[in-house]
Wavefront OBJ file of the C-alpha trace (Angstrom):
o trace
v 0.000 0.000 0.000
v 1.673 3.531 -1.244
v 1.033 6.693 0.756
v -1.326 7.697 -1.450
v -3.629 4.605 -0.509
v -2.544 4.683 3.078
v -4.265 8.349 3.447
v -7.023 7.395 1.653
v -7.877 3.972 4.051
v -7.968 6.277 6.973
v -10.778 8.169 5.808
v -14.557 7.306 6.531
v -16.215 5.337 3.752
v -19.504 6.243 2.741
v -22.940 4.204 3.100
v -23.146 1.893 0.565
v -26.985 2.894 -0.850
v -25.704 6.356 -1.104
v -26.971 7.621 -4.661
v -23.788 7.808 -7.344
v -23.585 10.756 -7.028
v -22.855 11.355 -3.498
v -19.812 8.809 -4.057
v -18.907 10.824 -7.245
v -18.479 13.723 -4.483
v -17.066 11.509 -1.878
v -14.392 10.416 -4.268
v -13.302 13.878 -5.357
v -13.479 15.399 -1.590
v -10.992 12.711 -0.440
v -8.723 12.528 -4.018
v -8.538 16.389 -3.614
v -7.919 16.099 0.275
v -4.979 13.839 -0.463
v -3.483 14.952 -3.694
v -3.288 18.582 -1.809
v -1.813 17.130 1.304
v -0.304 14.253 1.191
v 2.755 15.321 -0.270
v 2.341 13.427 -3.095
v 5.160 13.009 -6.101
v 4.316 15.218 -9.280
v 4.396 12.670 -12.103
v 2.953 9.738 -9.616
v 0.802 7.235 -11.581
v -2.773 6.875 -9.887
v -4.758 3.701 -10.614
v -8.537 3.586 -10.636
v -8.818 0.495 -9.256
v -6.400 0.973 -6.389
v -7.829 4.298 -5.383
v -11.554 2.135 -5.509
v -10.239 -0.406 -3.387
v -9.025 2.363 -0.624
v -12.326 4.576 -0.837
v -14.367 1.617 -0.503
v -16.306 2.269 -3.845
v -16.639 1.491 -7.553
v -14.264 2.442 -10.126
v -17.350 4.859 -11.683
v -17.060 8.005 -9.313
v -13.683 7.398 -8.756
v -13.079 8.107 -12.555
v -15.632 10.731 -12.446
v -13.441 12.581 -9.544
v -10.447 12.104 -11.287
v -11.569 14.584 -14.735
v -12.976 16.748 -12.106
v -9.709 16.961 -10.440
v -7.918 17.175 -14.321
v -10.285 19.875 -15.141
v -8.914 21.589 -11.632
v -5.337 21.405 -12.747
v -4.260 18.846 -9.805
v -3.696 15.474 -12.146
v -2.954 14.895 -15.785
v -5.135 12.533 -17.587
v -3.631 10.658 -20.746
v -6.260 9.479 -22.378
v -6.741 5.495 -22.298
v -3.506 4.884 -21.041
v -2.688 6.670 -17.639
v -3.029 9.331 -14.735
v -0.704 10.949 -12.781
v -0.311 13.557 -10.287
v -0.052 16.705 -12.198
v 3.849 17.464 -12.789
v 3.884 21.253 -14.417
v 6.653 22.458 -15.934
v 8.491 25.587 -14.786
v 6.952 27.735 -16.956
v 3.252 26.912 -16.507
v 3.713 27.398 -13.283
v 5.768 30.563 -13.241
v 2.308 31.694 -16.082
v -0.159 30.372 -12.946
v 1.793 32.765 -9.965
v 1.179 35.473 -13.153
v -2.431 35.057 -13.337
v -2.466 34.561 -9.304
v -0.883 38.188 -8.952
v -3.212 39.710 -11.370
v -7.215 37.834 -10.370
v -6.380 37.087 -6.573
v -6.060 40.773 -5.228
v -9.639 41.671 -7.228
v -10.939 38.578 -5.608
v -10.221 39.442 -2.169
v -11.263 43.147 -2.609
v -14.304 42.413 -4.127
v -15.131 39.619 -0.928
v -14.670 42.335 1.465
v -17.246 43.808 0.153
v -19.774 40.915 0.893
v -17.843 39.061 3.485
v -19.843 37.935 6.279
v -19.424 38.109 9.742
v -19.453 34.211 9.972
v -17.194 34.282 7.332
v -15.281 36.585 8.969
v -14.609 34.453 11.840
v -13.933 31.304 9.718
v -10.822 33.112 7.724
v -9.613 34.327 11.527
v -9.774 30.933 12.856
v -8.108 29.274 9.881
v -5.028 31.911 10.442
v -5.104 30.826 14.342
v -4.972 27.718 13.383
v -1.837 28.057 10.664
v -0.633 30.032 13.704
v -0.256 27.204 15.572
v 0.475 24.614 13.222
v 3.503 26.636 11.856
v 4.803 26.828 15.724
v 3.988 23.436 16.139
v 5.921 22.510 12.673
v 2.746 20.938 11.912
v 2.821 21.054 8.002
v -0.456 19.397 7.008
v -2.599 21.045 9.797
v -0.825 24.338 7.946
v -1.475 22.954 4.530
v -4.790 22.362 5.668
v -5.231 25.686 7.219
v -4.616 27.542 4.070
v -6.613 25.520 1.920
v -9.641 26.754 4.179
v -8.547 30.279 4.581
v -8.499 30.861 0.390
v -11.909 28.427 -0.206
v -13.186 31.064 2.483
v -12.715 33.921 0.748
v -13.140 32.581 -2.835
v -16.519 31.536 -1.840
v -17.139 34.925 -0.130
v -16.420 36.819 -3.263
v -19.512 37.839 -5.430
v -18.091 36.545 -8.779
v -18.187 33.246 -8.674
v -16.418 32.864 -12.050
v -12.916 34.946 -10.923
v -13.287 32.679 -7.564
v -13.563 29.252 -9.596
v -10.413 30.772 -12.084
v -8.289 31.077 -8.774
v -9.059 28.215 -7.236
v -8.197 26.121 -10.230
v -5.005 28.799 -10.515
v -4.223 27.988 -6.831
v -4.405 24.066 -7.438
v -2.216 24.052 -10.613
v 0.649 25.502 -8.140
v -0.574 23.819 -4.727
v 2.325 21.243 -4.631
v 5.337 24.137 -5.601
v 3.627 26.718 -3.577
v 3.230 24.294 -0.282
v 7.137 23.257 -0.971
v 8.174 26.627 -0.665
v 7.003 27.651 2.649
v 7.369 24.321 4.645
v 10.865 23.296 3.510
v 11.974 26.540 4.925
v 10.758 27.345 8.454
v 11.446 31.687 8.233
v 9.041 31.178 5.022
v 6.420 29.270 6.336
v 6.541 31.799 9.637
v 6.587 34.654 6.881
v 3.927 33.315 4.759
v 1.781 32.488 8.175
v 2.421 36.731 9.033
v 1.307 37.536 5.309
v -2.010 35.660 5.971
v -2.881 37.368 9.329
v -1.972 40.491 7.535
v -4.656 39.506 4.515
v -7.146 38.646 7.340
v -7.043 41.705 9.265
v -7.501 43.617 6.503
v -10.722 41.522 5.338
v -12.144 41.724 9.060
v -11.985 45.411 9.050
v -13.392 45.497 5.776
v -10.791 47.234 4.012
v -10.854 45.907 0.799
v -7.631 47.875 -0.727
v -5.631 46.988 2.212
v -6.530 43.135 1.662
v -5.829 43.167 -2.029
v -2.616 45.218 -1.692
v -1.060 42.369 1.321
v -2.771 39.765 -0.975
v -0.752 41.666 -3.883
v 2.586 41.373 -1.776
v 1.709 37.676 -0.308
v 2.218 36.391 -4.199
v 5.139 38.796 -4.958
v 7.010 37.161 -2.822
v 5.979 33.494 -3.538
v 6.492 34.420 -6.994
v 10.562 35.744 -6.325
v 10.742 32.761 -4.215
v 9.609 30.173 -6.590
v 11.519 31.844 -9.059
v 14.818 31.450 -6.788
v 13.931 27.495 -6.266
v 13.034 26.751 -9.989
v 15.942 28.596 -11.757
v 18.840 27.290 -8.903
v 17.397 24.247 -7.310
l 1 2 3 4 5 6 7 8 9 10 11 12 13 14 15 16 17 18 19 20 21 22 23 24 25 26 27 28 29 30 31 32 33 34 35 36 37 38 39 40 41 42 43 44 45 46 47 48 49 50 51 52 53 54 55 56 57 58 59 60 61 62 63 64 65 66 67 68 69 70 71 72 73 74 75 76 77 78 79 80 81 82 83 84 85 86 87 88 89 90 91 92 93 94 95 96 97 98 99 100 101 102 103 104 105 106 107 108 109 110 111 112 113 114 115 116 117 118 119 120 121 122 123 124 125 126 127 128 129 130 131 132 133 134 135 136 137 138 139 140 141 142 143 144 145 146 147 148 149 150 151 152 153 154 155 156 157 158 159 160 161 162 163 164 165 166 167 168 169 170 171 172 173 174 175 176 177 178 179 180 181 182 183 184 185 186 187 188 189 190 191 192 193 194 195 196 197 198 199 200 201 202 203 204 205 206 207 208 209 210 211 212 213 214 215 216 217 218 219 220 221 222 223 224 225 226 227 228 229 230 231 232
């Protein structure tokens, strides 16, 4: 059993008379869960049946999940012969931190606008909680974190198109991105200071002030991927 299937078998199954549907979305929740956290290999082949077997469910959804997930940017389909964790090259990704630095500070100023309180309190609790995983050198719970703290605020923000672009912008460069702060323990305490910064300015409603320390937050992921793709 790889590591991939290990994370999987420690998730709950779900009933078997739940509608196909429900295991479509049971499939992709936990395939997303895992290929974003469990520090998968870009390039690592992914078998249907395997992935079946550890979900506890047909090969169906879990095919279903996986051109969701292609669609998404986090694995590469090659039609009737294989799939694999998503492996960009250094330019596509270099292109996604581009697009990143231009859509994510609109995003963020226009959910500002409409956060809600709730909301509000969700985003502060995920940076508590990267707070202490980063102290704690606790890289999933960080990983983990994160993910919540941008699904927050893409969800918050009133065009749901730009939010869907970013997300799928975020995923293409999830695996680079998550290297880069938790190989390094100043950058992931950096990049844990750039998110409180981002969610104080969203919880006093200052949209400018969130896009501009959103604006920085990928400037300097983008010089420090840079650094780690052109010198190793």
């Amino acid at each position: 059993m790889d590591k991939l299937e290990r994370y999987l078998a420690g998730q709950p199954t779900p009933l078997v008379d739940n509608p196909s549907l429900l295991r479509r979305e049971f499939a992709y929740e936990r395939l997303k869960d895992a290929l974003q956290h469990a520090d998968l290999e870009p390039g690592q082949p992914l078998s249907e049946v395997r992935l079946s077997q550890a979900l506890g469910i047909s090969r169906t959804p879990v095919r279903e999940a996986l051109h969701q997930l292609a669609q998404e940017g986090l694995v590469h389909v090659i039609p009737g012969r294989a799939v694999t964790v998503a492996a960009p090259s250094v330019r596509s990704i270099m292109d996604v931190v581009h697009l990143r630095l231009l859509l994510e500070p609109e995003l963020v100023r226009l959910a500002t606008e409409t956060v809600t309180d709730a909301e509000i309190e969700e985003i502060m609790d995920a940076v508590d909680k990267m707070e202490a995983a980063c102290n704690a050198g606790d890289h999933t719970a960080w990983s983990r974190a994160d993910t919540v703290f941008h699904e927050i605020l893409g969800e918050a923000c009133p065009n749901e198109l730009l939010g869907e672009i970013v997300v799928q912008m975020r995923n293409r460069a999830h695996y680079l991105a998550n290297i880069d702060s938790q190989t390094n323990p100043t950058r992931l305490a950096a990049c844990t200071v750039e998110h409180r910064e981002i969610a104080d300015s969203v919880a006093a409603r200052d949209g400018d002030g969130a896009a501009s320390a959103v604006r920085r937050h990928i400037g300097i992921l983008r010089e420090s991927l840079f650094s780690r793709l052109s010198y190793g």
